[in-house]
N, C-alpha and C positions, 0 to 999 in steps of 0.2 A: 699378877693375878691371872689365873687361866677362868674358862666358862665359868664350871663349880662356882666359883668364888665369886664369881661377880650376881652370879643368879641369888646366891645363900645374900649376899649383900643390900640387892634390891629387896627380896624378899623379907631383910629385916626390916627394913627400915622404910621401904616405899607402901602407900596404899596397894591393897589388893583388888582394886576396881580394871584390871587386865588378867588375861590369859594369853601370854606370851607365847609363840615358841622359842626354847632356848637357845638363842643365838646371840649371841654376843657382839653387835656390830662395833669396830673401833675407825673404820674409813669405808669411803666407796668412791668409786667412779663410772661414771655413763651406766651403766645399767649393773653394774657386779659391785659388791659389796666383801666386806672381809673382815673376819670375826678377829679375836683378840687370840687364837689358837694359831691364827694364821689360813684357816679354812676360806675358799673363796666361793660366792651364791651367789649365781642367777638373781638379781629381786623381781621375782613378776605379782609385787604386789604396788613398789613406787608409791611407797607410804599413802594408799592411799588414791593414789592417782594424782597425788600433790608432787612429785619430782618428773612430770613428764618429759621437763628438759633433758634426762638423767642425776645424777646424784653430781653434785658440783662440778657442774660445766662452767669452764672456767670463764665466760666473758661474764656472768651472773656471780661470781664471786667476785670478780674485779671488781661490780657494778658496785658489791656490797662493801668490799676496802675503800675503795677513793672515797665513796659517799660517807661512811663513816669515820674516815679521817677530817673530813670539813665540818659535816653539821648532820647530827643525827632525830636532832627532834626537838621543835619551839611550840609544840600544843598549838591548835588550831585558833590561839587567840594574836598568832601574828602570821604571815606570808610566810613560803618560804619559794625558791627559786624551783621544785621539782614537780610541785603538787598541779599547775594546769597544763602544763606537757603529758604528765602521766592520767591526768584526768581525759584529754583529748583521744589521746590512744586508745585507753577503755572507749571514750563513746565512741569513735568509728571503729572499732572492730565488734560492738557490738550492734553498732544500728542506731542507739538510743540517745538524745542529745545531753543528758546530765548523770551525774557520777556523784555518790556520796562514798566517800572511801569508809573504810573500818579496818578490823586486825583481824578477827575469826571467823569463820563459817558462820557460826552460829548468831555472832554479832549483826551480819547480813543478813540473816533470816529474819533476824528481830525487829532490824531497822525495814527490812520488809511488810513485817507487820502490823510494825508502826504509821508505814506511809500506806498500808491501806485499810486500815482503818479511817485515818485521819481524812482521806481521801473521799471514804462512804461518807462521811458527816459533812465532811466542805464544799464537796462536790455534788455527789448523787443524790444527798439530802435522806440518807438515813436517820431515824430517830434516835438521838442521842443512847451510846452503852446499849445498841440493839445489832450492830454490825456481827457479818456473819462472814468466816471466810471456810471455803472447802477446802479439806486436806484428806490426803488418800492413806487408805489400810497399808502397811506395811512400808511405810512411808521414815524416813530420816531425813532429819531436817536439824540436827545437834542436841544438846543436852542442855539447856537450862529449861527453866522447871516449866515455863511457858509453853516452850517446844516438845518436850515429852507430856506433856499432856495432851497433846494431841496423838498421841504415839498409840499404838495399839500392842505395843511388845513389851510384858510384863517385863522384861529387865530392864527397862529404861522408862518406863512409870511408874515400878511399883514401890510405894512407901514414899515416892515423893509427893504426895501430896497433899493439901487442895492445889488444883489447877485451877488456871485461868477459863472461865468460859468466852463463846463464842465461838467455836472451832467445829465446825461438822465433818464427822468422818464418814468415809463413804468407800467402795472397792473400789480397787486400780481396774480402767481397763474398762468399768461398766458403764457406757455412752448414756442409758435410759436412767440409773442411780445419779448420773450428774445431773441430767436437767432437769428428773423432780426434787434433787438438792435444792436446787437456785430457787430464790425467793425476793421479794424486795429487800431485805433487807443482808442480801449477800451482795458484799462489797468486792470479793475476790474469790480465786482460786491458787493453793499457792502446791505445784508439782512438781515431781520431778521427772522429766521426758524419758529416763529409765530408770528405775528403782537400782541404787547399786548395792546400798545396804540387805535389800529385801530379797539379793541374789540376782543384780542383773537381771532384773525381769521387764521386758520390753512388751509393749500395750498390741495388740493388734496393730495394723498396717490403717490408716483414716481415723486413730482414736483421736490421738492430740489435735486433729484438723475438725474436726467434730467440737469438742470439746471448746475449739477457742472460738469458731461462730458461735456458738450458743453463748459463749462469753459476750461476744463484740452484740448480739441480739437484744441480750438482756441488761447493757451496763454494767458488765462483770469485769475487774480485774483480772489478765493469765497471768499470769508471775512464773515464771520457770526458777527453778534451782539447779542450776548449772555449776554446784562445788564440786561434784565429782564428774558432770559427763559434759563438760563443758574442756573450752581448749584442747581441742583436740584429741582427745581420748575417744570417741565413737565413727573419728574417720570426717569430723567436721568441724567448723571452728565451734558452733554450738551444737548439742544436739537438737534444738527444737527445727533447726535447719534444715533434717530429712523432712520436715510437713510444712516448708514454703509459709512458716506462720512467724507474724512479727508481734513478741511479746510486749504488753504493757513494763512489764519489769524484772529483769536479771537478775537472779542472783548468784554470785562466781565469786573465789575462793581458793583453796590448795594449788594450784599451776599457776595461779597468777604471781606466786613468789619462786618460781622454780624449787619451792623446799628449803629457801632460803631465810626467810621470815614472816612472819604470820602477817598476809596481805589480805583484804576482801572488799569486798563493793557490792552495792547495789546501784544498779543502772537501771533508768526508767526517764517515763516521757516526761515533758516539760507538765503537762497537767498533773501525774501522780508527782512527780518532786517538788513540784513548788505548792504542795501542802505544808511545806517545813518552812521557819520562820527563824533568825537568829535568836537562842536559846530554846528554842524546842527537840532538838537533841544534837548530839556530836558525841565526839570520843577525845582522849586527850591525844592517845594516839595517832587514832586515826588519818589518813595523807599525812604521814612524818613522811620528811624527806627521803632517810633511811630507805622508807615501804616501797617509797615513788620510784624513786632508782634503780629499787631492784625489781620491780613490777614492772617496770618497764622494759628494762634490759630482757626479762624472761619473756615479756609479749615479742620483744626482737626475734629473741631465739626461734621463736615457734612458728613466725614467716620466714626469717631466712633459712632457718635447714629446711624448710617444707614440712614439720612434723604433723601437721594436718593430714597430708597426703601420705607420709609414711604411715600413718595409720589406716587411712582409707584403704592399701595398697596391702599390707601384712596380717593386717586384722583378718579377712577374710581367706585368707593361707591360714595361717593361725587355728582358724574356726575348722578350715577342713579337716586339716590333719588331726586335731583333736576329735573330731566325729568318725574320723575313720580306725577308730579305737574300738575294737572288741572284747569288751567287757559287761558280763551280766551285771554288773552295780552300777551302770549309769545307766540313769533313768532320760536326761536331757543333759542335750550340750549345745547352748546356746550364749550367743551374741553379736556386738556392735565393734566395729572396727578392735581395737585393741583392747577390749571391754568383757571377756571371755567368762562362762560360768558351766562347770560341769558338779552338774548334778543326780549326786548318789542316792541310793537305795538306805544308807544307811548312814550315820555319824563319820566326815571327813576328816575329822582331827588325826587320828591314826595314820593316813594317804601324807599329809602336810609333812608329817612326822619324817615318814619314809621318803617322802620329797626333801628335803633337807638334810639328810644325810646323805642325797645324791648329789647332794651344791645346789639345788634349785628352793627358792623361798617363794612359797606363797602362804592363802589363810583360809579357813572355813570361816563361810557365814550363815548362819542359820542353822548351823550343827548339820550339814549334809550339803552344802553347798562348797566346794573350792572356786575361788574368786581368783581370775587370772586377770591382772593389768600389771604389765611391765614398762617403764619407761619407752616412749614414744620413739627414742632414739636406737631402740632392739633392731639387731641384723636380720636378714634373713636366716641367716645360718645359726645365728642365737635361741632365733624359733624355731627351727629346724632340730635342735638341739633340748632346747623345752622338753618339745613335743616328745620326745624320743624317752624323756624321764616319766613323762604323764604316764606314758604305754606301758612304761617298764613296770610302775605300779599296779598301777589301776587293771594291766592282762594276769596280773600275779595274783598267786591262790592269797585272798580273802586277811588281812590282819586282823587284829581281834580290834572293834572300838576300844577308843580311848579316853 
C-alpha cells in the first residue's frame, strides 16, 4: 500500500478526533523518520517531545526486549524486582523523595490532583469539597473530562460537559491575578513553567520565582507539569530549574519512556504523598516492570549522552538562525533550549505542508503557531539544515492558508 491508501484507510475506519499531516510513518531512527513511499523526514516535532532520546535508540529497546521476555506486568497487588530502582532514579533526579508511577500524562495530572486536594483537607485543614486549585489560560494539562474543564480552549471543552468544579482559571504570566487568586481555601497551583501546547509561551524572567513565594507564604501547593518541558527539552533537566525553585510536586511524562511505552509519575514531598493510604488510588499498570525498565534505561540515556547539555548548547543556535529569518509573516520567534516556536501573521498549516514536502516534519498549534522540538539527539548540522528549510518557506512569496 502506498500514502493514498493508507491515509483513505485510517480515514475509514479511525475516529476523526486528529488532523494529521499526511505522512505515512513505517520506521525511524535518532531523529529521521521514513514514510511507507520510502520518503525520508527530519521529525522536529519528537512526537511531542516524548522521543527526546530519538526514535528507537537502541539501548531503550533492548531495555524493552529483555524485560518483556521475563515479566511484564503483576498489578501493583504483588513486588516486582524493577519498580524501587526505577522509583529511586525518578526521586533523585528530580529532588523529591517519593514517586507514584502511572502510564499517561494525563493520568499524572489526575493523580496530582488528587494528592492536592487530599492534601488541602489532611493537611492545611480545608473545609471539606471547598478546595481550590489555580490553573492557568491556555493551559494543557490532557483530556479527560476533569482536565479540560479547566481548559479554556473551546476544542477541548466544548460539549464535554458538566465539569468538575474547583478549578480557578486565571492568565499565564499575571504575578497580581495569582495572588488575588489565592485564598484559604486554595490548596494548590498546578503549571506549566512553559506553555507548549499554547505555543511555547514563556512567562516573563521572575514570574515562576514570584509565584512559588507567594505559594510557600500562603500554604500553597506549586506543582509543575514537566510532560513536555521537563527532561531535557529546554536546556535543563527540568524546566522549573531556570528559577532556583524546588517544587512541592512533579509532574513528567512523554521522555520518561523514550517513546517506548506509556510511562508517567508524579513525584512529590514526603507530606503531599503520604496523603495517600493502601486503596486510596493506584493503577493496575502502573510501576509494571515492563514501564520500569524502560524508564529507566531512557533516564540512562539522557545523562550519559549529556542530552541535557546538548540541548542547552543547540537550542539557542537554533533560536538564532531561525530569528535571522526575513520574513513579513513572522510576527515572533521565540524559545527555550530545543523548545522553538515561530509565530505567523496568519494560519501555519499551509508552511507544515510545504515543510514536508522538503523532508522536514513539524506541526501548527494554535492555527498560526509552528512548534519546533526535535529529538534532543539533533546534530548541529541537522539544525543547520532545519533552519535552511524554515527560510526556504517562510522568505517565499505567501501560500494560500490551508
Amino acid at each position: 500500500m502506498d500514502t493514498k491508501a493508507y491515509v483513505e484507510q485510517e480515514d475509514r475506519y479511525g475516529a476523526h478526533n486528529y488532523h494529521p499531516l499526511n505522512v505515512v510513518v513505517e520506521r525511524a531512527e535518532g531523529v529521521w523518520v521514513y514514510d511507507v513511499d520510502g520518503k525520508k523526514y527530519l521529525d522536529c516535532l519528537a512526537a511531542y517531545s516524548a522521543v527526546n532520546q530519538g526514535h528507537c535508540h537502541p539501548r531503550i529497546v533492548k531495555a524493552l526486549r529483555d524485560q518483556a521476555g521475563k515479566l511484564a506486568l503483576t498489578s501493583r497487588a504483588f513486588r516486582n524486582d524493577q519498580l524501587g530502582a526505577y522509583c529511586k532514579k525518578v526521586s533523585e533526579l528530580a529532588g523529591l523523595p517519593r514517586v507514584l508511577p502511572m502510564n499517561t500524562g494525563a493520568e499524572a495530572v489526575e493523580t496530582a490532583i488528587k494528592a492536592a486536594r487530599k492534601w488541602g483537607y489532611d493537611v492545611k485543614g480545608i473545609e471539606k469539597n471547598k478546595a481550590e486549585i489555580i490553573v492557568f489560560e491556555n493551559n494543557f494539562h490532557g483530556r479527560t473530562t476533569t482536565i479540560v474543564g479547566f481548559s479554556n480552549d473551546p476544542d477541548s471543552y466544548g460539549g464535554f460537559g458538566p465539569f468538575t468544579p474547583g478549578f480557578r482559571l486565571i492568565p499565564f504570566g499575571d504575578i497580581g491575578a495569582f495572588q488575588a487568586a489565592v485564598n484559604e481555601n486554595t490548596c494548590a497551583m498546578i503549571i506549566e513553567p512553559i506553555q507548549g501546547e499554547g505555543g511555547i509561551i514563556i512567562p516573563r524572567e521572575g514570574y515562576l520565582k514570584e509565584a512559588y513565594d507567594h505559594c510557600k507564604a500562603n500554604n500553597v501547593l506549586f506543582i509543575a507539569d514537566e510532560i513536555q518541558s521537563g527532561l531535557g527539552r529546554t536546556g535543563k533537566m527540568f524546566c522549573y530549574e531556570w528559577d532556583n525553585i524546588k517544587p512541592d510536586g512533579v509532574i513528567i511524562g512523554k521522555a520518561l519512556s523514550g517513546g517506548m511505552y506509556p510511562v508517567s509519575a508524579f513525584v512529590a514531598t514526603e507530606e503531599v504523598m503520604g496523603v495517600f493510604f493502601p486503596g486510596s488510588h493506584g493503577s493496575t499498570y502502573g510501576g509494571n516492570p515492563l514501564a520500569c525498565a524502560v524508564a529507566s534505561e531512557a533516564l540512562a540515556v539522557i545523562e550519559d549522552e549529556k542530552l541535557v547539555e546538548k540541548s542547552a548548547e543547540l537550542g539557542p543556535y537554533f533560536l538564532e538562525k531561525l530569528q535571522s529569518i526575513k520574513s513579513d509573516r513572522i510576527k515572533e520567534v521565540r524559545g527555550r533550549g530545543l523548545w522553538l516556536a515561530i509565530e505567523l501573521d496568519r494560519p501555519a498549516r499551509s508552511d507544515c505542508e510545504a515543510l514536508k514536502e522538503l523532508g522536514m516534519l513539524c506541526k501548527e498549534t494554535h492555527a498560526n503557531i509552528i512548534r519546533i522540538a526535535p529529538p534532543l539527539t539533533i546534530t548541529k548540522a541537522e539544525v543547520d539544515w532545519a533552519s535552511d528549510q524554515v527560510k526556504s518557506v517562510l522568505e517565499s512569496p505567501a501560500l494560500a492558508p490551508a
